[in-house]
C-alpha positions in Angstrom: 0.0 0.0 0.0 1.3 3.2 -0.4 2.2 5.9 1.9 0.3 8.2 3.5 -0.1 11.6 1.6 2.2 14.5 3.2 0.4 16.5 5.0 -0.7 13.5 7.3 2.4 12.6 7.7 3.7 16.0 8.8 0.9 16.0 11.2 1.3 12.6 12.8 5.1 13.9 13.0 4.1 16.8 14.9 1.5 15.2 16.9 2.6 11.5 17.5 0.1 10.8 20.3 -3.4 12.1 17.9 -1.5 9.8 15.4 -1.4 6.6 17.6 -5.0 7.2 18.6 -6.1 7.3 15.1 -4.5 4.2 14.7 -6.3 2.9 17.4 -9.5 3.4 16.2 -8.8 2.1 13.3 -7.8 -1.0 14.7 -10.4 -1.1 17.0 -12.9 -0.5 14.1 -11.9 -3.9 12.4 -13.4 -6.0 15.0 -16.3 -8.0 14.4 -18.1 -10.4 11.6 -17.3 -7.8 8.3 -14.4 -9.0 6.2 -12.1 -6.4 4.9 -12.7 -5.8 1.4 -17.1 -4.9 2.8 -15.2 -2.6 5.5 -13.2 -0.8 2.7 -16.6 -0.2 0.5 -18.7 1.1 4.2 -15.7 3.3 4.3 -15.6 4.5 0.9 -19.6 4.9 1.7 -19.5 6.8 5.0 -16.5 9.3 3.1 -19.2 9.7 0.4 -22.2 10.3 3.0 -20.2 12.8 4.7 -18.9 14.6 1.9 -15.0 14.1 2.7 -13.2 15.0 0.0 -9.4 13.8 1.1 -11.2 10.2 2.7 -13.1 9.4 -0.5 -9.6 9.7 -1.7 -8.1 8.3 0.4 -10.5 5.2 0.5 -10.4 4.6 -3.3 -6.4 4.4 -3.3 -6.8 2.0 -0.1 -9.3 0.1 -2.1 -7.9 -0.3 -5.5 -4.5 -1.5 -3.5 -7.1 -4.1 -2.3 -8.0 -5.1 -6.2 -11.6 -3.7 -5.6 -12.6 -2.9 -9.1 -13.2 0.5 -10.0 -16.8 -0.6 -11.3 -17.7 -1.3 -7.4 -16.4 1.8 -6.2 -18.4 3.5 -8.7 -21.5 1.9 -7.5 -20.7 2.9 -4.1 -21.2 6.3 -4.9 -24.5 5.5 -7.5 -26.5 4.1 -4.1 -26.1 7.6 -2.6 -27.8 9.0 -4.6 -31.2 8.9 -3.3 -29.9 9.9 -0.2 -27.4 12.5 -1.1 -28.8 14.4 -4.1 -27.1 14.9 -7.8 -24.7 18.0 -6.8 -23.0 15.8 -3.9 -23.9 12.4 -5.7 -21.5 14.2 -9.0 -19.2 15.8 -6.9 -18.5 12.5 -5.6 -18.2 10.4 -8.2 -15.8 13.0 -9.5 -13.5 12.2 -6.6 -13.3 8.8 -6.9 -12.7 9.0 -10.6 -9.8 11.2 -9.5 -8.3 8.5 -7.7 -9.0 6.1 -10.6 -7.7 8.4 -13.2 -4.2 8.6 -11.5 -4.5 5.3 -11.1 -4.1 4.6 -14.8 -1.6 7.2 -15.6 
């Protein structure tokens, strides 16, 4: 997988404690019945829901390391719809294709 981007890293340098607690959560987070690749896709669904640019990002590189074809992410972001509304439902689907179009360069 690949690193994280800079500017997390420049912040887990100068805060190392709020970095280990993130990581803790995340960890934490894993428990239970879901397997990983269904936990990657909530994710990528709860960035969407809550309109996070940089963790929609971030999801879709974490989930195309994890062979999760682009076609699924895509449908990720076509079931909010209904809930989100077409601007955020586009805006959306324009982040992930970010991810995807660096992907293939």
């Amino acid at each position: 997988m690949s690193k994280p981007p800079k500017a997390y890293r420049r912040f887990v340098e100068r805060y190392p404690q709020l970095g280990q607690a993130w990581e803790t959560i995340g960890e934490a987070g894993k428990e239970g019945p879901l397997d990983e690749r269904t936990c990657r896709l909530i994710k990528l669904a709860l960035a969407i829901g809550a309109l996070r640019e940089g963790a929609v990002h971030s999801s879709v590189r974490k989930a195309l390391a994890m062979d999760i074809a682009p076609e699924e992410l895509e449908q990720v972001v076509a079931l909010a719809a209904g809930t989100l509304g077409m601007p955020a439902t586009v805006a959306a689907f324009t982040w992930i294709n970010d991810e995807l179009d660096k992907a293939q360069s």
